[in-house]
C-alpha positions in Angstrom: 0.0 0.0 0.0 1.3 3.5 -1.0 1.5 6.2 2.0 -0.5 9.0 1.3 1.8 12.4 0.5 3.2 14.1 3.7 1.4 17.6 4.1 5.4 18.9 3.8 5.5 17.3 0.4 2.3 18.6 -0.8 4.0 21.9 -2.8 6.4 19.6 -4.3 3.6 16.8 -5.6 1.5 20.2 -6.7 4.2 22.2 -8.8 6.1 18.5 -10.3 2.7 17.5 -11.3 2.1 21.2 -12.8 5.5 20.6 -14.5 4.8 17.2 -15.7 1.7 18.5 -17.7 3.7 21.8 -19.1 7.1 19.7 -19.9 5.0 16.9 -21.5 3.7 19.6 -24.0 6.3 21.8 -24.4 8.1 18.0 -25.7 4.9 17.3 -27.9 4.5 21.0 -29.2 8.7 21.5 -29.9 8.4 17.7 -31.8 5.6 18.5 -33.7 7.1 22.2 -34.8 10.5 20.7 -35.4 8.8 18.0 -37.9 6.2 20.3 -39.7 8.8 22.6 -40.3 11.2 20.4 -41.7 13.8 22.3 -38.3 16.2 19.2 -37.0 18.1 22.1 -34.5 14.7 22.1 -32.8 14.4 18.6 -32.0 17.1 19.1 -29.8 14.5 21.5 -27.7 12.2 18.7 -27.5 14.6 16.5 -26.4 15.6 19.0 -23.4 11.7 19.7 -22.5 11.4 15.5 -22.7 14.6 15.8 -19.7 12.7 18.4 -18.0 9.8 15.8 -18.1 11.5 13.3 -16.6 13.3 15.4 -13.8 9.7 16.4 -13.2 8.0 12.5 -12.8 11.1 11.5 -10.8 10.7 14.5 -8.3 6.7 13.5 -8.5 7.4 9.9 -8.2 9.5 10.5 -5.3 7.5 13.1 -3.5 4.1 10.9 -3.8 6.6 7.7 -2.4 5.5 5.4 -5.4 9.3 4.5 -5.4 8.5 2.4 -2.6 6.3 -0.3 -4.3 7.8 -2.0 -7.4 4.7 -2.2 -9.7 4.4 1.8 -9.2 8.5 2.5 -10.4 7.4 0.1 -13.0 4.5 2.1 -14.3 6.5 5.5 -14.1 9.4 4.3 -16.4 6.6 2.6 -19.0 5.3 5.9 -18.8 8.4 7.6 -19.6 9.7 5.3 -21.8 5.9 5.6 -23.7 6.0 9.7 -24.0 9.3 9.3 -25.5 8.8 6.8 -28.4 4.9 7.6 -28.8 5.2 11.3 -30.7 8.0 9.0 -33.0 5.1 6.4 -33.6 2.0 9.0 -33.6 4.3 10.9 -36.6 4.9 8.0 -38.6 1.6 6.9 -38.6 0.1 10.2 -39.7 3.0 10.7 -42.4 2.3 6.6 -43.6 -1.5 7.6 -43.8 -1.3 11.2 -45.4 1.2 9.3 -48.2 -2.0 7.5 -49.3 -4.0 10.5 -50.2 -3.7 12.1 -53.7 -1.0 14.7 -53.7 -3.1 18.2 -53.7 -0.4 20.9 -52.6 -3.0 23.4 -51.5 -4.8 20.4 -49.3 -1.7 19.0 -47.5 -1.2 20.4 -43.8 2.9 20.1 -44.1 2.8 21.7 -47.1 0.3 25.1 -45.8 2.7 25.6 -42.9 5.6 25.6 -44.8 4.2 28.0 -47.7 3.4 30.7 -44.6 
């Protein structure tokens, strides 16, 4: 059974869980961009928000004591390991899918951002 989070912790679970939600999309938005664009440099950003994600469930993690059971340290590193590899998967999928359509240069999303 987990502890419940000490009332001195309870800042710390509050602004790491804040952080996990504002890391995880800074990673998602700065993948996206970087891709849409056609901008490798900017990958490396996402890679740096994705390290301030996982600074930010470790500090979670370890505030909320879930390092003490083994099936919750499991389910934190699937879920890291998951928001890493799952904007790599969600991209070739859309990019395998949009290959199917009919090329119409006006229609294609890629091709509208990079024309503004």
């Amino acid at each position: 059974m987990i502890e419940p989070v000490a009332l001195a912790n309870f800042f710390t679970v509050f602004f790491s869980a804040a952080m996990v939600i504002m890391t995880g999309a800074t990673y998602a938005l700065l993948f996206a961009y970087s891709r849409v664009k056609g901008m490798p440099r900017m990958m490396l950003l996402a890679y740096l928000a994705y390290l301030g994600l996982f600074a930010s469930v470790m500090t979670l993690a370890d505030a909320a004591n879930l390092f003490h059971n083994t099936f919750w340290t499991v389910i934190v590193g699937l879920m890291l390991l998951g928001y890493l590899v799952a904007p790599h998967a969600i991209w070739k999928l859309c990019v395998g899918t949009h290959a199917l359509e009919p090329e119409d240069d006006k229609a294609h999303p890629v091709k509208i951002y990079q024309q503004s």
